[in-house]
Structure formats: C-alpha cells, structure tokens
C-alpha positions in Angstrom: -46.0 -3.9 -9.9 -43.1 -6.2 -10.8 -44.9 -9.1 -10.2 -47.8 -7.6 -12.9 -45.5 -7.1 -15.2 -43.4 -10.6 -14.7 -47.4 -12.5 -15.2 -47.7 -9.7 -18.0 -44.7 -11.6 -19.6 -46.5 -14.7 -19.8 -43.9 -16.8 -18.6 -46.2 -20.0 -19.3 -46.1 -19.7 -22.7 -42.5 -19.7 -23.1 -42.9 -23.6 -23.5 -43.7 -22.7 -27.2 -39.9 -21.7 -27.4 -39.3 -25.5 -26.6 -39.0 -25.4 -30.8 -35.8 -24.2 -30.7 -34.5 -27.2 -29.8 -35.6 -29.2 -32.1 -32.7 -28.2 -34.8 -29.7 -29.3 -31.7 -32.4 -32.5 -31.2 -32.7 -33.6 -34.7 -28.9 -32.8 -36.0 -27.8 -35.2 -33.5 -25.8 -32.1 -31.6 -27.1 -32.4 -28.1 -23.8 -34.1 -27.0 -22.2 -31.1 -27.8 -21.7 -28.5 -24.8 -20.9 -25.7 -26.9 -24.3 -25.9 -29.4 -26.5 -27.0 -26.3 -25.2 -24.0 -24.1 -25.8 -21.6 -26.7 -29.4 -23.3 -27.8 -30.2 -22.0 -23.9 -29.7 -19.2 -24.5 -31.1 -18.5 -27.7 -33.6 -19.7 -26.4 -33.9 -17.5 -23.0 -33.4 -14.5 -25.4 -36.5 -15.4 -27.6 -38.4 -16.0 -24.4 -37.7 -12.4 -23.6 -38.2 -11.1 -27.4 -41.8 -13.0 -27.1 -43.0 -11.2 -23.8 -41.9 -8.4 -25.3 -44.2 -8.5 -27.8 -47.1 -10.0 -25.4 -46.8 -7.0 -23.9 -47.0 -4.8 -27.7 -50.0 -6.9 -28.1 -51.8 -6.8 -24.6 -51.6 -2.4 -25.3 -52.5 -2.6 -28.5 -55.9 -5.1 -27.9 -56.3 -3.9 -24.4 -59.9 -2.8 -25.2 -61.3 -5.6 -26.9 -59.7 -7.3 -23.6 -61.2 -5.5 -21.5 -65.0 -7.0 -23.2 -63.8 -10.5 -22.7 -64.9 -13.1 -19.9 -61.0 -14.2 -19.4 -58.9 -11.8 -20.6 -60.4 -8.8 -18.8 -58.3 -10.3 -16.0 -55.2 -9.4 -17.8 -52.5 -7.0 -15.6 -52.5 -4.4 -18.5 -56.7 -4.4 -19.2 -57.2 -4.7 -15.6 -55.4 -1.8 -15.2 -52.8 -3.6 -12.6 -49.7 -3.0 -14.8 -49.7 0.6 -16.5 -49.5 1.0 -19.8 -46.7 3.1 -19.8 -44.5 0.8 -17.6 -45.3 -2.0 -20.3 -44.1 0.3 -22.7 -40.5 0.9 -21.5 -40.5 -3.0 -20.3 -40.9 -4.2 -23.7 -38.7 -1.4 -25.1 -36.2 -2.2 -22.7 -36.5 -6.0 -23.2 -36.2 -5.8 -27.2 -33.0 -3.4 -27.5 -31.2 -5.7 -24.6 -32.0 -9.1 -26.2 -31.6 -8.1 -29.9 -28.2 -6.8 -29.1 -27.6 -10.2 -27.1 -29.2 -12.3 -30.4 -26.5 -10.6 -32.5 -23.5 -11.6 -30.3 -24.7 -15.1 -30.1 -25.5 -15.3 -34.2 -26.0 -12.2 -36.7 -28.6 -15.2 -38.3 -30.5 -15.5 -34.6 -30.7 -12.0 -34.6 -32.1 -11.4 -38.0 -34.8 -13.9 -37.7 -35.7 -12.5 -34.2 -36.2 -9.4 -36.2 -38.4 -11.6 -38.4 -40.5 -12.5 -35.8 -41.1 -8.7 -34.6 -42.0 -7.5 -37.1 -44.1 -10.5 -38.2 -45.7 -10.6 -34.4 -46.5 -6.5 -34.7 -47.7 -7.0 -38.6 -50.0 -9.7 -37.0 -51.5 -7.5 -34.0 -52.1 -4.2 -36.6 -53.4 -5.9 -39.4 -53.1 -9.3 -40.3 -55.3 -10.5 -37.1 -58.4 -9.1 -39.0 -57.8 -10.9 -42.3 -59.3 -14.3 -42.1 -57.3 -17.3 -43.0 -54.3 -14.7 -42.8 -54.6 -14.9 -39.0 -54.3 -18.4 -38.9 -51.2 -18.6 -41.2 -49.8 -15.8 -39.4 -50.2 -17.8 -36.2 -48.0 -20.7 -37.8 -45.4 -18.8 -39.1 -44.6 -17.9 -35.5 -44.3 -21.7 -34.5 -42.0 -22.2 -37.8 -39.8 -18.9 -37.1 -39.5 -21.0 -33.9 -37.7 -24.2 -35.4 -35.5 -21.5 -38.0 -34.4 -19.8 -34.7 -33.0 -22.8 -33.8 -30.9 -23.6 -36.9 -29.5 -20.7 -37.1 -27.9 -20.8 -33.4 -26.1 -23.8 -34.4 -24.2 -25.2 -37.2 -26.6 -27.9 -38.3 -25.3 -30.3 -41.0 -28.8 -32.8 -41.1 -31.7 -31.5 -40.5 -34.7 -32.2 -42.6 -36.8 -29.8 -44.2 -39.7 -32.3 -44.0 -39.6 -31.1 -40.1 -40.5 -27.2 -41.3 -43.6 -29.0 -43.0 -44.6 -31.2 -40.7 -44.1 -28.4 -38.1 -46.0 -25.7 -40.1 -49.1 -27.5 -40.9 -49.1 -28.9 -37.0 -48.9 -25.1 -36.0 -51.9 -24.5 -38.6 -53.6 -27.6 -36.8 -53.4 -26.0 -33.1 -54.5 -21.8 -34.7 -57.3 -23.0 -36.5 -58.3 -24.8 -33.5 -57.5 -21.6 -31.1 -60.5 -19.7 -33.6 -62.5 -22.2 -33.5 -62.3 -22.4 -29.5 -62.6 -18.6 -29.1 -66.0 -19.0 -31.7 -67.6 -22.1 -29.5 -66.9 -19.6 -26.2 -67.9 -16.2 -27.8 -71.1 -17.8 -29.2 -71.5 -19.0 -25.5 -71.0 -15.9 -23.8 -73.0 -13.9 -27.0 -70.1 -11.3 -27.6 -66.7 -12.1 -30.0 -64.2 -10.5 -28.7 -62.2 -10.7 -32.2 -63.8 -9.6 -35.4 -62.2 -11.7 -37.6 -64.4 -14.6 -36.0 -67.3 -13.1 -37.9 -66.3 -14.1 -41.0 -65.5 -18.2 -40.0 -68.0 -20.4 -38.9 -67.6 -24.0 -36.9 -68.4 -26.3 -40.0 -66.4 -24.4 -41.6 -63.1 -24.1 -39.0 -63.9 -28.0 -38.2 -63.1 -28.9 -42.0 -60.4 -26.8 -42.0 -58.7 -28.7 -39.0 -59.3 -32.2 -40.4 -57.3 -31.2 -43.7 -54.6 -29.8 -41.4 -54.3 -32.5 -39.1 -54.4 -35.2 -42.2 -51.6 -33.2 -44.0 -49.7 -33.2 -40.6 -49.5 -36.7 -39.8 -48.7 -37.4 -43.5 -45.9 -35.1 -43.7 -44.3 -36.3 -40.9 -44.7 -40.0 -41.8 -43.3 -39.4 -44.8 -40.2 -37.1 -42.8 -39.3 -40.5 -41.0 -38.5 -42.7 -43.8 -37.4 -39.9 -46.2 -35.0 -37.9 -44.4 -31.2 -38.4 -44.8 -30.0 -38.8 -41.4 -32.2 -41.5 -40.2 -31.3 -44.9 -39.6 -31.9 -46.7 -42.3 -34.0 -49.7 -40.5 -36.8 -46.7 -40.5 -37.1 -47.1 -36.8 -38.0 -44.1 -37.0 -41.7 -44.8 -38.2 -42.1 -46.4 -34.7 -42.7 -42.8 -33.7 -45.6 -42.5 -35.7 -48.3 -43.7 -33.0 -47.5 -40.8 -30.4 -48.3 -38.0 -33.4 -51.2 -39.8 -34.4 -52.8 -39.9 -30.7 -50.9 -36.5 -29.9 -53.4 -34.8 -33.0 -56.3 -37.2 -31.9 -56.1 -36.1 -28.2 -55.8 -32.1 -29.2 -58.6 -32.9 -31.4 -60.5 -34.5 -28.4 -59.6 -31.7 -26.3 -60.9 -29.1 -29.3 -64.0 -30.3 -30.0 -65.3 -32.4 -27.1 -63.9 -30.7 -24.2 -63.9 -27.3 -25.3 -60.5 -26.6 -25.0 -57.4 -25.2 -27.0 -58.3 -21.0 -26.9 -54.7 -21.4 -25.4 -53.1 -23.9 -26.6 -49.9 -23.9 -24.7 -52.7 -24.1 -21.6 -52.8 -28.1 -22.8 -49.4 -28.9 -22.8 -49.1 -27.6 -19.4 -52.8 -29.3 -17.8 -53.6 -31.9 -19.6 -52.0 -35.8 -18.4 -52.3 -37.9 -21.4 -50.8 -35.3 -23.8 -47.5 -34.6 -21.2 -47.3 -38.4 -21.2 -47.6 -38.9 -24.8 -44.8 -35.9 -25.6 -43.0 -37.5 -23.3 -42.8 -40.7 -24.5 -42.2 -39.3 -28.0 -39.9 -37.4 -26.7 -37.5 -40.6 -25.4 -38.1 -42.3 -28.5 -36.6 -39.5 -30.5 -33.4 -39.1 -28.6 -33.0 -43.8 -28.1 -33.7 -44.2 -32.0 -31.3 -41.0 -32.8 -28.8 -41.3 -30.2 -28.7 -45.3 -29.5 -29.6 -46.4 -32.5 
C-alpha cells in the first residue's frame, strides 16, 4: 500500500516545482547558502502540498477516472490505494507541511494556502467552466514562481518573468485540452465535460495567440528588465524559447502529445537539451557576465 500511495503522490510531476527557483535564479542569489538551502526546501514542502492535493483531486474525479483509457490505471480508481488511506495521507501531508511553510516564511505559507484553495476551487468547480479551466491551470504554474519570491529576500526580479511565465503556462493547458479532445475523440468518450464546449480549431487558435504573446513577453523581459547586463546579452537567449514553444508545439499537434505535460520534460531529448542549454546560458550571462 505504501508504494500506491508514494505513485499516488505523483512524484514525477514535482518537476513543475522546478519554478521555484527561478526567483533565487534570476535575483542573482544562488551563491548564497542560506537563500539556496531554504529554496530546497520550500520547494520539498510544495512538493508535498502538491501531492496532497493530487490525491484531493484523484477522490474527487475518481469516477470519471475510472471511464478513461489511462487514468483507470490510477492507484486510487483502480482501487489499489483506498480512498480512505488517501484521505488521512493528504490530511496528514497538508497540516505537517503548512505548519513547516510558516516556520520557513509566514509569505510561503500564505501563498501555499493560495494554492489549496485555488487547486480545490479548481477540482469543484472551476474545471467545468471553459476558458476558466485553462486560466486556472496557469495560475498554478505562476503561484509557482510567487512561492519562490516569497522564500527569499529578492531585490531584482522582473515582473516581466510572471508574464512571460503566465501566458507560457496558458500555452502548455490549452494544449493539455486540446490533447485530452484529439485522444477522447479517438477513443469516442471525453472523459472531462468541459471538452464539450471547445473544439480543435478553436483550442489550436487559442495556442498560437498564447504562444505568440509568450515569446514576445519574454523578448521584451530580456532587454527591459533592470538587472540585466546592459550589452542585452541576454536576448542571446531568445532562440532556445523560440524552439522550446516550437518543439511543444510539434509535440502538440503532430505527435499527439502534451495530455501531461510534465510527461515531455521528462521523455522527450530535444526539449531536455534545449532547457538545458537555456538553462547554462541563464546562469554564464547572469553570473559571468
């Protein structure tokens, strides 16, 4: 039973959390022990708050789960991890890492309240609202990056990155709907009734606004931010977002991917190497430089 309820707690998508870092990345503070330590474990805490509510949301749609191809396969809809062991586990997990969240930061703590009750808002009601879903989704990727400042004492960072990292967020949800359409339509039952109301023309325009947005606002973040170098080496970083939306784009529409979207990040070669070599440019143009 422990090991249902550790793959209940969808360790794999604590990459998502990765955002938390990006306040310690971009202030310039990953030199220093004390912020980096405690950006650990903010971000181990949130990991825990998140499976938490996986598990909230895996009860609460366990029987529209239990109708689709994948997710039927689920510990809690395939009846592997009871429901009322999931219960106390995500009880248990919230009161132990909220009260840990508070002694790190009263701020950390408030906005992992934020995301609670956004995440449970999201799995009552806000799932089944079109175009709500999709923002909802995002804000959970943003609450991210604000987790992040809060844990440390930033002095720099730019809120061009909570733009650039809220329409990016909108980018990868509106491409999870239209991946869970393209495979309901396939398999002739939607396992979400929200995807009633969208259709692919529709979902594919959306995602081309998104994704023009999102390479826009972050161009403009790397010559208009304050604590860039002021050669704007920083536009050299440009290319990497540009294939990094191309490739996801790729992967959406020609592949058939993105229903998980952390699934990518973890499988797929040319986007690890890309993030990757975004990734080294970031921390040689801000910490070399």
């Amino acid at each position: 039973m422990l090991i249902a309820l550790i793959k209940a707690m969808r360790p794999r998508q604590w990459v998502k959390n990765i955002l938390i870092f990006a306040a310690l990345v971009f202030d310039r503070k990953i030199g220093y022990p004390s912020a980096l330590l405690s950006t650990i474990a903010g971000a181990i805490l949130f990991s825990l708050i998140a499976s938490a509510i996986y598990l909230i949301n895996d009860i609460s749609d366990v029987e529209e789960d239990r109708n689709h191809p994948t997710k039927k396969n689920r510990q809690i809809a395939s009846g592997k991890l009871p429901i009322p062991t999931a219960r106390f586990a995500a009880l248990l997990l919230l009161v132990v890492s909220l009260a840990l969240a508070y002694l790190l930061s009263p701020g950390f703590s408030l906005i992992c309240l934020v995301y609670i009750c956004s995440n449970l808002s999201y799995s009552l009601w806000l799932k089944h609202i079109p175009l709500i879903d999709v923002l909802a989704l995002a804000s959970f990727y943003v609450i991210r990056v604000a987790a992040g400042v809060t844990i440390i004492n930033v002095d720099r960072f730019s809120p061009w990155l909570y733009i650039a990292t809220t329409f990016l967020a909108l980018f990868l949800g509106i491409g999870k709907r239209r991946a869970e359409l393209v495979n309901g339509q396939k398999d002739g039952n939607q396992s979400r009734k929200v995807l009633t109301s969208y259709t692919l023309s529709y979902l594919d325009q959306l995602i081309m606004i998104v994704l023009t947005i999102t390479i826009v606002t972050y161009s403009l973040y790397t010559f208009s931010a304050p604590n860039l170098p002021e050669n704007h080496v920083t536009m050299l970083t440009i290319p990497f977002v540009i294939y990094g939306v191309f490739r996801y784009l790729y992967l959406i529409q020609v592949e058939g991917h993105g229903e998980v979207p952390e699934e990518i990040l973890l499988t797929d070669r040319p986007s690890q190497i890309n993030i990757v070599l975004w990734s080294f440019s970031i921390l040689l143009i801000f910490y070399i430089f």
